[in-house]
C-alpha positions as CSV (number, residue, x, y, z in Angstrom):
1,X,9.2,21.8,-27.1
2,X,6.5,20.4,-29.8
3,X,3.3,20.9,-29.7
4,X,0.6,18.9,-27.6
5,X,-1.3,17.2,-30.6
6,X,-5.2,17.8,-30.6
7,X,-6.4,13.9,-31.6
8,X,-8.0,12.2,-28.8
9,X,-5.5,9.1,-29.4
10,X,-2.9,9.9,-26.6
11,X,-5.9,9.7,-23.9
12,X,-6.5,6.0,-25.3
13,X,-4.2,3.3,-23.9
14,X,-2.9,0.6,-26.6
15,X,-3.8,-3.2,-24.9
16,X,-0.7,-5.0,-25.1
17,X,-0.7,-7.7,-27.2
18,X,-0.9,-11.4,-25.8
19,X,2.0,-13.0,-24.9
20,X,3.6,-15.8,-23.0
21,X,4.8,-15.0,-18.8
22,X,7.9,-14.5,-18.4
23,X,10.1,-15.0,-15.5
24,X,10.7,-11.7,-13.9
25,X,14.8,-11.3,-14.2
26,X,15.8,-9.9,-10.8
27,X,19.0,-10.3,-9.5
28,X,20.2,-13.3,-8.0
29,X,21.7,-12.9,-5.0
30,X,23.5,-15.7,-2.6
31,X,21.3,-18.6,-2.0
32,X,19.0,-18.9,0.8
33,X,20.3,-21.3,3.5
34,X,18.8,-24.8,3.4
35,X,16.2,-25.6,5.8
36,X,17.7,-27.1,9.5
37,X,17.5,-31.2,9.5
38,X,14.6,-32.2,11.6
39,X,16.1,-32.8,15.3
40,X,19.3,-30.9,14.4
41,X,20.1,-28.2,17.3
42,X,20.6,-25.3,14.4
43,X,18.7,-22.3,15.2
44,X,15.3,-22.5,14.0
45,X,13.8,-18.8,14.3
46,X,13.9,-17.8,10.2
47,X,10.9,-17.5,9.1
48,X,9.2,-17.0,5.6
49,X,8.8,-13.9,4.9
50,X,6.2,-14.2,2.0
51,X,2.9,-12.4,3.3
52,X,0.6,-15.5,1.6
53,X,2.8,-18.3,4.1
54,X,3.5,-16.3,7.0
55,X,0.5,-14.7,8.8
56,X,2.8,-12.6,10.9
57,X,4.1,-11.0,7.9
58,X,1.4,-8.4,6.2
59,X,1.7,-5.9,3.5
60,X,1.9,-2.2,4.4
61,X,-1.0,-0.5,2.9
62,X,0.6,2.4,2.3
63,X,3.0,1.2,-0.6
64,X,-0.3,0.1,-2.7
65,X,-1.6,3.3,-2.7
66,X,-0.6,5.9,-5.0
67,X,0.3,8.1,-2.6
68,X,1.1,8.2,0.7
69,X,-1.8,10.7,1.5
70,X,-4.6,9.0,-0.3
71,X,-6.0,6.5,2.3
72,X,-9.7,5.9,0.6
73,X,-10.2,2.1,-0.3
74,X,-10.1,2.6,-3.9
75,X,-6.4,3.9,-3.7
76,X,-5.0,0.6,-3.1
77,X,-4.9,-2.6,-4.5
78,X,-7.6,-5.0,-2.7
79,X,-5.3,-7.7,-1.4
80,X,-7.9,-10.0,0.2
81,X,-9.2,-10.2,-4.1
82,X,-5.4,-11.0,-4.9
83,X,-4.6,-13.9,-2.8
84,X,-7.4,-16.1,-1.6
85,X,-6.6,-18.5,1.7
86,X,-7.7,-20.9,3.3
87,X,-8.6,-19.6,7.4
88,X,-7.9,-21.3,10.4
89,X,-9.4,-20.8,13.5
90,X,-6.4,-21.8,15.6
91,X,-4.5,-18.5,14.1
92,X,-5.6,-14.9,14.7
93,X,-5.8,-13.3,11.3
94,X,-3.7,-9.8,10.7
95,X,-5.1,-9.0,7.5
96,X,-9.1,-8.7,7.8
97,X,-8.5,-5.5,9.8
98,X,-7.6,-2.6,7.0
99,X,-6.7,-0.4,9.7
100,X,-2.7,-1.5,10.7
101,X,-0.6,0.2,13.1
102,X,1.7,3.0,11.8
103,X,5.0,4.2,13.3
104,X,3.1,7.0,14.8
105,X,-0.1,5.4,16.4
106,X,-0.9,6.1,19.7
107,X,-1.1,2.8,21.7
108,X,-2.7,3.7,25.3
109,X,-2.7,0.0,26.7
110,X,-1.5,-3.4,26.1
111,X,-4.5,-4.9,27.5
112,X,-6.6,-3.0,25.0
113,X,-4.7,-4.5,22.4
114,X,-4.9,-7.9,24.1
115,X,-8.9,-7.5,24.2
116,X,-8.5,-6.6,20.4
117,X,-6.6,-9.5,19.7
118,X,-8.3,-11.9,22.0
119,X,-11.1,-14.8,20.3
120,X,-14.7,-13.9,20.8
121,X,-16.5,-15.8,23.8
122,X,-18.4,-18.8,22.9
123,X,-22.2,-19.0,23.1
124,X,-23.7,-20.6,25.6
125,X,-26.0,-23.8,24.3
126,X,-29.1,-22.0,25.4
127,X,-28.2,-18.8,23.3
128,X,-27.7,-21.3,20.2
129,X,-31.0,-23.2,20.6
130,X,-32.9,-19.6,21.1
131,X,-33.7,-20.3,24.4
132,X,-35.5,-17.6,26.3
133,X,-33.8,-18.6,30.2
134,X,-31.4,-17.0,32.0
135,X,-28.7,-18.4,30.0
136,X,-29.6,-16.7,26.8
137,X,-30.4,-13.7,28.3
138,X,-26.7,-13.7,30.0
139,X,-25.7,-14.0,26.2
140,X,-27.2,-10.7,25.1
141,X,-24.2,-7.6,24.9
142,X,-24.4,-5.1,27.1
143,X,-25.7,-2.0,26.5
144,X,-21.8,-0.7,27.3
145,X,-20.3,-2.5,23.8
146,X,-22.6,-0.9,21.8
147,X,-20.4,1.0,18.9
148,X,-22.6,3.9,18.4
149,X,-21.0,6.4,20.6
150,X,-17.3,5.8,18.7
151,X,-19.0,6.3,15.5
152,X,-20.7,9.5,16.2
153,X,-17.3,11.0,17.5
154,X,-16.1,10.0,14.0
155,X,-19.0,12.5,12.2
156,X,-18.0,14.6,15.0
157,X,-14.8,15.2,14.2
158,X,-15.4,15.0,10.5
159,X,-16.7,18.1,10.7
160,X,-14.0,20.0,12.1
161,X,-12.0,22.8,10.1
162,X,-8.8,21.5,10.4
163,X,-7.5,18.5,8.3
164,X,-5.8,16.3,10.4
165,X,-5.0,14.0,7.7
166,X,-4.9,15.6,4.3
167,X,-6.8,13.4,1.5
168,X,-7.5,10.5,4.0
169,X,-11.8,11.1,4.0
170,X,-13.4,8.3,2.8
171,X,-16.0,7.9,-0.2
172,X,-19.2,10.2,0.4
173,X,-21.8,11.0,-2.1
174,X,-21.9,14.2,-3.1
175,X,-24.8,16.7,-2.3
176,X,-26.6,18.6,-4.7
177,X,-24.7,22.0,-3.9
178,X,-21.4,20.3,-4.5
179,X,-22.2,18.9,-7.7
180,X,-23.4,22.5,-8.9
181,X,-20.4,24.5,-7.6
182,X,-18.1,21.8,-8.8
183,X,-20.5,21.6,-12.7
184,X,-20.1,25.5,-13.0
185,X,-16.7,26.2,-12.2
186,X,-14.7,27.0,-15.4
187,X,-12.9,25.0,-17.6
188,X,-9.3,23.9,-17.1
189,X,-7.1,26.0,-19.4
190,X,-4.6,23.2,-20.3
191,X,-1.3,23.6,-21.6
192,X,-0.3,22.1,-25.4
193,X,3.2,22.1,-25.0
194,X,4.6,18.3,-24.9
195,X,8.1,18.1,-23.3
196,X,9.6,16.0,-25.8
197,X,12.5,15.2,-26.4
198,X,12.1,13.6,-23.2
199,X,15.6,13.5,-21.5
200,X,14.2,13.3,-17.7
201,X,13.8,10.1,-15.6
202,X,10.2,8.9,-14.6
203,X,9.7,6.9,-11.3
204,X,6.6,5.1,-9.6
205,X,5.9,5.1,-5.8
206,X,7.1,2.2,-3.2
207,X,6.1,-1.3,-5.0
208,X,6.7,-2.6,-8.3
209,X,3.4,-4.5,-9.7
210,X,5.3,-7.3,-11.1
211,X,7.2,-8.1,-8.8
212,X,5.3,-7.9,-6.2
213,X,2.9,-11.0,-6.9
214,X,5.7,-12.7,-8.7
215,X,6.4,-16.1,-7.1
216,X,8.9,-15.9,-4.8
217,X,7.3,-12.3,-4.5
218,X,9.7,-9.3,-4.5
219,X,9.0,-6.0,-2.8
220,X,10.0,-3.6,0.3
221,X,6.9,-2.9,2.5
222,X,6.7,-6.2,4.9
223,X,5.0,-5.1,7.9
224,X,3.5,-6.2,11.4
225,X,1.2,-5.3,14.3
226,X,2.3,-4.7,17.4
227,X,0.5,-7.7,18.9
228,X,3.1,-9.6,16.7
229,X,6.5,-7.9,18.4
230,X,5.1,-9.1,21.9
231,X,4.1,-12.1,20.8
232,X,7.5,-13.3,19.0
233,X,9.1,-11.8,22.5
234,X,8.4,-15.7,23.7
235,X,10.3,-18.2,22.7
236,X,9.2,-21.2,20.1
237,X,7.5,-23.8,22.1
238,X,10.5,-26.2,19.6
239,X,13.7,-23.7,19.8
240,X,15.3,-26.5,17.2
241,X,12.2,-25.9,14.5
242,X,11.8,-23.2,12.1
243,X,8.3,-21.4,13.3
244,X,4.8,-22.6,11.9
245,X,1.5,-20.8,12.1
246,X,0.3,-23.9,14.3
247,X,2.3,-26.0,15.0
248,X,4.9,-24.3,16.5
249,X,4.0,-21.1,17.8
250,X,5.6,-18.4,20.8
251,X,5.0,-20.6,24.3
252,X,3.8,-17.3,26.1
253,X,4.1,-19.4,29.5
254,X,8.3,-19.0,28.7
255,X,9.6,-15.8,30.0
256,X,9.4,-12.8,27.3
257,X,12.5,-11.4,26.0
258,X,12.6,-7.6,24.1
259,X,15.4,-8.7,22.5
260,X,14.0,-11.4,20.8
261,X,11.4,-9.7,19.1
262,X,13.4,-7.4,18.6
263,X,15.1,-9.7,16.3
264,X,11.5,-10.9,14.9
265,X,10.9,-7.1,13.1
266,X,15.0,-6.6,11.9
267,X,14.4,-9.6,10.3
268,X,11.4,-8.5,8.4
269,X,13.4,-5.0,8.0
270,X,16.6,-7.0,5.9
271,X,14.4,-8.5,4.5
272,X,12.6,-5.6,3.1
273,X,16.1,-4.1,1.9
274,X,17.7,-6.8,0.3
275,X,14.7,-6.8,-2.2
276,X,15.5,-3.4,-3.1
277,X,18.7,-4.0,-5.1
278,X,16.5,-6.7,-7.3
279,X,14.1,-4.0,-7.9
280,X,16.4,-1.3,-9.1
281,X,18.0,-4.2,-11.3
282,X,14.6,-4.2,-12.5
283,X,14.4,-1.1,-13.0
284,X,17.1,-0.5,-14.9
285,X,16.7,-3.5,-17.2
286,X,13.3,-1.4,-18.4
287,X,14.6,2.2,-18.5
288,X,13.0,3.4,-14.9
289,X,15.7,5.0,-13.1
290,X,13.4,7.0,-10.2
291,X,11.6,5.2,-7.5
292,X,10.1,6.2,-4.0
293,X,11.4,4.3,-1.0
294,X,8.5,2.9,0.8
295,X,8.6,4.6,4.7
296,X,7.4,1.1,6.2
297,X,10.9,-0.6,5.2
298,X,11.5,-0.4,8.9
299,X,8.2,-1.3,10.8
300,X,7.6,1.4,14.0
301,X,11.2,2.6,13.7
302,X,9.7,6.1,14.5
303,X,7.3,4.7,17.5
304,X,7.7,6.2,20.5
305,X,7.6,3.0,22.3
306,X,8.7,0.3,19.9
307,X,11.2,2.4,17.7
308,X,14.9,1.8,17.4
309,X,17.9,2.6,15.6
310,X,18.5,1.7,11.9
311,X,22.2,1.7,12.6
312,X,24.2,-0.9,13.1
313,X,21.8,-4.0,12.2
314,X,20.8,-2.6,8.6
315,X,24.0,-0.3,7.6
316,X,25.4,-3.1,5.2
317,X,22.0,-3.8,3.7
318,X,21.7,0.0,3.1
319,X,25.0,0.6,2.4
320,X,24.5,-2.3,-0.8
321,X,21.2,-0.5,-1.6
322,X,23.1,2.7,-2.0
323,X,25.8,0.8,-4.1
324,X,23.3,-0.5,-6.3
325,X,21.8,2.5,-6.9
326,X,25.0,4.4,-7.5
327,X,26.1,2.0,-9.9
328,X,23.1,2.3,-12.4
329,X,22.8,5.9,-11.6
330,X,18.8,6.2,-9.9
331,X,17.5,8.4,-8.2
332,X,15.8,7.3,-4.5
333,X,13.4,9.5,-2.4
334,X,11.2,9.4,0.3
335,X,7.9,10.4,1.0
336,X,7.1,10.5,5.2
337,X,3.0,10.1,5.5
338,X,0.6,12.6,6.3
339,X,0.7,12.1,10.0
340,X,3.9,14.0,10.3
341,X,3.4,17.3,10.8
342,X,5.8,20.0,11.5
343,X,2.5,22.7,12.2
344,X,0.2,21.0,14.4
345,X,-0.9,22.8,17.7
346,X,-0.4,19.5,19.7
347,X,3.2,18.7,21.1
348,X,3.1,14.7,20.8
349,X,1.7,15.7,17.3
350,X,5.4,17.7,16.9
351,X,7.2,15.2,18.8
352,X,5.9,12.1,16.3
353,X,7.0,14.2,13.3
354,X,10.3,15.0,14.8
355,X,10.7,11.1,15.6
356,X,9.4,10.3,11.7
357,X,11.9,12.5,10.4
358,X,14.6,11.6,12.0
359,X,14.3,7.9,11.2
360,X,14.1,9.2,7.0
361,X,16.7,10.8,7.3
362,X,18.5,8.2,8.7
363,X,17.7,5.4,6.0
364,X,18.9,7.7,3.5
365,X,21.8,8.5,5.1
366,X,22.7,4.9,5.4
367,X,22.6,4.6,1.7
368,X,26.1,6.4,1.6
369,X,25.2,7.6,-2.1
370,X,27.9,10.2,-3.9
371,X,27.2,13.5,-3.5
372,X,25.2,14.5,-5.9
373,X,23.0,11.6,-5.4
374,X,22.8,11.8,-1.8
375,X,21.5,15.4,-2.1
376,X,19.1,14.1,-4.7
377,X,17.6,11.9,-1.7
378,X,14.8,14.2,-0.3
379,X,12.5,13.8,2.0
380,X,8.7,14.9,0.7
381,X,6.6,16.6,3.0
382,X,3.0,18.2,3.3
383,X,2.3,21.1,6.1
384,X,-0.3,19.7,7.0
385,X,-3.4,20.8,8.3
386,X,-4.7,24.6,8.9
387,X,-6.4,23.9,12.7
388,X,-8.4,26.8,11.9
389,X,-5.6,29.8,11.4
390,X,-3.6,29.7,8.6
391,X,-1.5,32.2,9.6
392,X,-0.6,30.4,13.5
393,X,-0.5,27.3,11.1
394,X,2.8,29.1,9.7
395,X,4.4,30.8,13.0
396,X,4.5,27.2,13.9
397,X,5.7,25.6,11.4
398,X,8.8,27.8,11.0
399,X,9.5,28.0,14.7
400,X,9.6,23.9,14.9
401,X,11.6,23.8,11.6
402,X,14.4,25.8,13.1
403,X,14.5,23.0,15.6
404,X,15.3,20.4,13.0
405,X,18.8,19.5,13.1
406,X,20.9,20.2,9.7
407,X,21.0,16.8,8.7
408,X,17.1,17.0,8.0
409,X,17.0,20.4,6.9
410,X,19.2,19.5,3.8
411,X,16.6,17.0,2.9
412,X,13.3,18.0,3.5
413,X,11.3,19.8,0.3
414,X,7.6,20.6,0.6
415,X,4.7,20.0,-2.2
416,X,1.5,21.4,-2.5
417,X,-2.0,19.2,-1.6
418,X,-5.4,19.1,-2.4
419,X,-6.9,20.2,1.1
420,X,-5.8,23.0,2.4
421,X,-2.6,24.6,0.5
422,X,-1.8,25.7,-2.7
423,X,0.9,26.9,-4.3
424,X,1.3,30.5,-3.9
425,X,1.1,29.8,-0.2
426,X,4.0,27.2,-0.2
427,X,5.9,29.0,-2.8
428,X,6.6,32.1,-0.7
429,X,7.6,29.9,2.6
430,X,10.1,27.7,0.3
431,X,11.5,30.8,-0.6
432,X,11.9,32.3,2.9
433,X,13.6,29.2,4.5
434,X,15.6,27.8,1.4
435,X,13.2,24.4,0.9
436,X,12.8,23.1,-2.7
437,X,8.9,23.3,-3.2
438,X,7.6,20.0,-5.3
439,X,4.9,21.2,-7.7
440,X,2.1,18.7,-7.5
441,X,-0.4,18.9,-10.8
442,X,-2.9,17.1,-9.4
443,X,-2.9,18.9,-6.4
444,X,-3.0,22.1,-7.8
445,X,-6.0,21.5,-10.2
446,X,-8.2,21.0,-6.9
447,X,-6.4,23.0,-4.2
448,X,-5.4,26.8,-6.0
449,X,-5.5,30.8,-5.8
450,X,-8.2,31.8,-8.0
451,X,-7.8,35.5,-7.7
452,X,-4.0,34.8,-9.1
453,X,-4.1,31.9,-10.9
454,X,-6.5,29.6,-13.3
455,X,-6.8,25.5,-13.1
456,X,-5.3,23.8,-15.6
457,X,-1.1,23.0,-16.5
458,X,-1.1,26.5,-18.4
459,X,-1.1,29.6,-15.7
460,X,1.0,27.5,-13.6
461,X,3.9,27.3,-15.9
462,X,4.5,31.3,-15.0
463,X,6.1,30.2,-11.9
464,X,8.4,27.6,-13.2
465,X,11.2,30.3,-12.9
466,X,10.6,30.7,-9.4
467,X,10.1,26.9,-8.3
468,X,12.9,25.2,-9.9
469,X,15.1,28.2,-8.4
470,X,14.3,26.5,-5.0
471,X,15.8,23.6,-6.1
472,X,19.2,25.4,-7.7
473,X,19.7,27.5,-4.9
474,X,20.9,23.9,-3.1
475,X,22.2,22.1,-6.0
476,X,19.4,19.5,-5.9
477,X,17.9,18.1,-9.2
478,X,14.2,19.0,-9.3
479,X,11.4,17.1,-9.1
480,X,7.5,17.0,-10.3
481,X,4.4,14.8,-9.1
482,X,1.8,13.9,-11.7
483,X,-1.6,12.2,-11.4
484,X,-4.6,12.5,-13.3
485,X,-8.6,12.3,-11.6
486,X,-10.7,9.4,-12.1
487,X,-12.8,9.9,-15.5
488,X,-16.3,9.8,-13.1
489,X,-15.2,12.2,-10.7
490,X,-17.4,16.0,-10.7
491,X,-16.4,17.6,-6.9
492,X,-13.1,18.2,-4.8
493,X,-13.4,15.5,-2.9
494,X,-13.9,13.1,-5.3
495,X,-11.3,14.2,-7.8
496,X,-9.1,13.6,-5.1
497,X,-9.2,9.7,-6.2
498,X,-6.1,9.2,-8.1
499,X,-6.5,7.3,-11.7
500,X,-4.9,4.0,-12.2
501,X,-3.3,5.0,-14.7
502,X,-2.3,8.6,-16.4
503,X,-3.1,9.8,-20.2
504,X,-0.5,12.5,-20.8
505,X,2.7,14.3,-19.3
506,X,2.6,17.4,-18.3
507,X,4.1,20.4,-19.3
508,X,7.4,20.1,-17.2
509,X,10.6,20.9,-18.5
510,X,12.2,17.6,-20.4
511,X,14.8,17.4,-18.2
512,X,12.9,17.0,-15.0
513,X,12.4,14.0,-12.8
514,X,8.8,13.2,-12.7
515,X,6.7,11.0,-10.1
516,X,4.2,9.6,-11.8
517,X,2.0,8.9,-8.9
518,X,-0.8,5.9,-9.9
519,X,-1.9,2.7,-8.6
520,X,-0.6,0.7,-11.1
521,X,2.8,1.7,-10.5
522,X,5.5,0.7,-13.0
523,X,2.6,-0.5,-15.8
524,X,1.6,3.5,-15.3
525,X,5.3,4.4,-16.2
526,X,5.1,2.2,-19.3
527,X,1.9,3.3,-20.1
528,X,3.7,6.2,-21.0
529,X,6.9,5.3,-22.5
530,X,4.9,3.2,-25.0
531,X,2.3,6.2,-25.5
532,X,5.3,9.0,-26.6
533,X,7.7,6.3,-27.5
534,X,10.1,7.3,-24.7
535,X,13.5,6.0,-24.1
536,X,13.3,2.0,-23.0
537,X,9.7,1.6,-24.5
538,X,11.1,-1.0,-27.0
539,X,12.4,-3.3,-23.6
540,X,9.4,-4.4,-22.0
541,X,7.4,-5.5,-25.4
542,X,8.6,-9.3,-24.3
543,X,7.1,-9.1,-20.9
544,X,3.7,-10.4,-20.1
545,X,1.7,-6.9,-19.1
546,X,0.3,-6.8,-15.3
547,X,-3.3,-6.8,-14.7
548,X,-4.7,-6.0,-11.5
549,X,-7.4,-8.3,-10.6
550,X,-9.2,-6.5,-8.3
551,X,-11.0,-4.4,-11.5
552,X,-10.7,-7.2,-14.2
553,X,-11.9,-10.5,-12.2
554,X,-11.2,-13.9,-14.1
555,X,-13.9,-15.8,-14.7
556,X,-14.0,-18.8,-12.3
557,X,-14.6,-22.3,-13.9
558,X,-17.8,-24.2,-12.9
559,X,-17.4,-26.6,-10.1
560,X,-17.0,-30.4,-11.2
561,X,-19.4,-32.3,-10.2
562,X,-18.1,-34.9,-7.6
563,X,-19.2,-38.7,-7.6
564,X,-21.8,-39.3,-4.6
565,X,-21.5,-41.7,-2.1
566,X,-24.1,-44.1,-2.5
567,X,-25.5,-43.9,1.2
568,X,-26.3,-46.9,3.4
569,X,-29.7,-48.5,3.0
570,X,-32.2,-49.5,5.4
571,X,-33.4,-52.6,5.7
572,X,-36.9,-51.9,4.9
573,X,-35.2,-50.2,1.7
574,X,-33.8,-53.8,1.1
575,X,-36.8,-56.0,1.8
576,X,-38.1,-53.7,-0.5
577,X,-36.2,-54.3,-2.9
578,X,-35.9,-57.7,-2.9
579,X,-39.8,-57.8,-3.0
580,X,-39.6,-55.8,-6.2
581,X,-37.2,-58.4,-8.2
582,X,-39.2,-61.1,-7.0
583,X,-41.7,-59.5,-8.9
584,X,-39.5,-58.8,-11.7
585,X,-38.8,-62.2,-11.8
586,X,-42.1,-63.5,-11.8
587,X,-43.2,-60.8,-14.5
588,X,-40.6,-62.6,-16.7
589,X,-40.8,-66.1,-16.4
590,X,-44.7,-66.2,-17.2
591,X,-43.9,-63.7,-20.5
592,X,-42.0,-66.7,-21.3
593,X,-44.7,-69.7,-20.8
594,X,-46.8,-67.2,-23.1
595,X,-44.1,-67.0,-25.5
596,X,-43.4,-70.7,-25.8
597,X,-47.3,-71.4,-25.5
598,X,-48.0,-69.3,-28.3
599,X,-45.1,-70.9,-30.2
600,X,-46.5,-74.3,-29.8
């Protein structure tokens, strides 16, 4: 491999040059049906399934971030910058809320949820005018809504050892011990070595940029609440019209039918598949031949309450996906979030997992890939949390993996994080129970053995050997992760924050296939092939780069002033007025006696 070169130039991203959009060139599949005839008795229940027309329909968070574990704000793109609408008050809003319901939330009553969902009570007229009666006093909360006893169970548990949710803490300023542990700890000892020739495939995480806000837009991660299955379990208040936010909504007076909305969240589901294919066409077109499947395809497939089968609704979908994919030779993998934990002390904890897992395996299954694709279709998981013993942490985990059925077992590979395990922890397990272990750079920079091993791409390259034979003991191509800290960050926790985009590869062998995990996606992955001048970095030069506008905001144009009405005048206004030209007039007709007196 040649040598890393010193000059600071490969840390500095060239701005593409300025040029005209272009259309993105997916693959055109059959034509949508035409919209029913008004007063035709044609079904009407499809419904858009563009997020910015259908308010039902909302992005998963989880495919803008750039990775499934990192859940702080400034992993994921700010949607509510990206698409500005107009609100009405007649329909309840589903995106305001950046906390959505996952496959593996606990939902303890519908009436809670109802509550949630419900309109605010109205003031009183008293309470508006500031009256001090009885009314306005009725208008005060109760002591019982107050929120401070929820938040306080939040620091509470905040505090605890164990890591429930591996790099989901939020942003917190750093204290003055932090920053001088995290300032004198030693330098990162850095490999030089460059694998180039690069003869590996890169691959980005769940949702392609472009795509995404093109127009129709193009991506795989439509989601829901709950409140929206029960809702769309009523029929249309006008069966023979397609639905409308307002006009014609669920009549929850009609008997409720599962069924139906059952039919409500397959239909987001196809539609999150049959926008796969355009995206590996995509892909393709641009040299990318990796990508991560996002794990909310199929909204609460996994929920204890609200899950279902992928099979036999979505088999044809996945079976084209898995055609597609075949065809133009990509690899597809999944990463299941960082809820499902095979280690956790807590039985529904277990019991979630097992439900997770099954469902992952299940989608890939459906894909029907060849062989050696299909066993190239792992499942990525973390172990989770230590709940305060390592070692029980362990006994656990191995007696609840050799519950897992076979068809999981061939799938599932394990990487290293950045809370609580490192590698030469993992390593050793992987070993023990034949899993391929996924080396994670990023991770390991924050999250390593310093009485075995320093930070930085150099030590870590001893153990190559003994991770990639993981992967050959089961005839599965080996992976990598990659991710680079934000510039500002100084502690752990806030090199946690994964860069937009990444300034180097690492020092994997040239032959691997390497997630580059980064919030700008695909425009990461180019980043890179233009940098080293990597196979496909000539293809894209004719596309009109993506920039996110949640960092680079475009200047707004000043208002145009609009034309006043000229408003209504009194009549005092107009006696007024008609006093002042009488004046006028009179002004002017005696200047002109002077004039012609004068002239005379």
């Amino acid at each position: 491999m040649p040598k890393r070169k010193s000059s600071t130039a490969l840390t500095q991203s060239n701005p593409l040059p300025d040029l005209p959009p272009q259309v993105p060139p997916v693959d055109d599949g059959p034509p949508a049906p035409k919209r029913a005839a008004r007063g035709s008795r044609s079904s009407g229940r499809k419904a858009s399934m563009n997020p910015e027309k259908n308010a039902n329909v909302m992005d998963a968070p989880e495919a803008f971030r750039a990775s499934p574990d990192a859940d702080t704000k400034d992993e994921r793109m700010d949607l509510d910058k990206m698409f500005t609408k107009e609100k009405d008050d007649s329909v309840p809003s589903l995106v305001e809320n950046g906390d959505s319901d996952t496959p593996l939330s606990e939902l303890s009553d519908i009436d809670t949820l109802a509550k949630a969902t419900a309109p605010p009570p109205k003031a009183s007229k008293a309470s508006k005018k500031g009256g001090k009666g009885e009314a306005a006093k009725a208008a005060k909360p109760m002591p019982e809504e107050k929120p401070a006893a929820p938040a306080k169970a939040k620091k509470a548990d905040a505090k605890e050892p164990q890591f429930l949710a591996p790099e989901a803490d939020g942003e917190e300023e750093a204290d003055e011990e932090e920053i001088k542990a995290a300032l004198s700890r030693p330098p990162p000892v850095n490999s030089d070595v460059l694998p180039l020739p690069w003869k590996g495939r890169l691959g980005y995480a769940c949702l392609n940029t472009y795509l995404r806000f093109s127009n129709p837009p193009v991506f795989s991660s439509r989601t829901c609440r709950i409140a929206s299955i029960l809702e769309n379990r009523h029929p249309l208040s006008n069966p023979n019209e397609p639905p409308h936010a307002t006009k014609n909504r669920p009549d929850k007076e009609q008997p409720a039918s599962i069924r139906r909305g059952q039919e409500f969240v397959e239909q987001l589901c196809l539609a999150n598949v049959r926008d796969i294919p355009k995206m590996l066409r995509w892909n393709d077109r641009y040299g990318i031949k990796f990508m991560r499947l996002s794990s909310e395809m199929f909204p609460f497939a996994s929920h204890p309450e609200y899950g279902y089968k992928l099979a036999p609704f979505a088999s044809e979908a996945l079976a084209e996906v898995g055609k597609v994919a075949a065809e133009l030779g990509h690899r597809l993998t999944t990463h299941p979030g960082q809820y499902t934990q095979l280690g956790s002390p807590r039985k529904p904890v277990i019991d979630n997992a097992l439900r997770d897992l099954d469902y992952h395996a299940e989608m890939l299954s459906l894909l029907k890939l060849p062989p050696q694709q299909d066993r190239d279709a792992v499942m990525i998981l973390h172990l989770g949390g230590v709940f305060g013993d390592k070692e029980a942490t362990l006994a656990r985990f191995h007696e609840n993996y050799a519950k897992l059925p076979q068809g999981i077992k061939d799938r599932l590979v394990l990487e290293n994080d950045d809370v609580s395990w490192c590698v030469h922890e993992l390593l050793p397990l992987c070993e023990e129970l034949n899993i391929p272990f996924v080396l994670d750079y990023h991770h390991h920079n924050i999250i390593f053995d310093d009485t075995q091993i320093r930070e930085g791409t150099k030590d870590i390259m001893d153990l190559y050997p003994r991770i990639l034979a993981t992967w050959k003991r089961k005839n599965i191509t080996p992976k990598m992760h990659y991710s680079e800290p934000t510039p500002e960050a100084i502690t752990g926790r806030q090199r946690r924050k994964h860069n937009p985009r990444v300034a180097t590869l690492p020092p994997c062998p040239n032959d691997m296939d390497l997630m580059i995990e980064a919030k700008d996606k695909e425009q990461a992955v180019f980043e890179l092939m233009r940098t080293f001048k990597l196979p496909g970095f000539d293809t894209f030069n004719d596309m009109l780069p993506h920039i996110r506008k949640d960092d680079n905001k475009p200047l707004k144009p000043p208002p145009k002033n609009k034309k006043k009405t000229p408003k209504k005048k009194t009549k005092k206004q107009l006696e007024a007025e008609e006093d002042d030209d009488d004046e006028e007039l009179l002004c002017r007709s005696s200047s002109r006696t002077e004039l012609l007196l004068l002239r005379d």
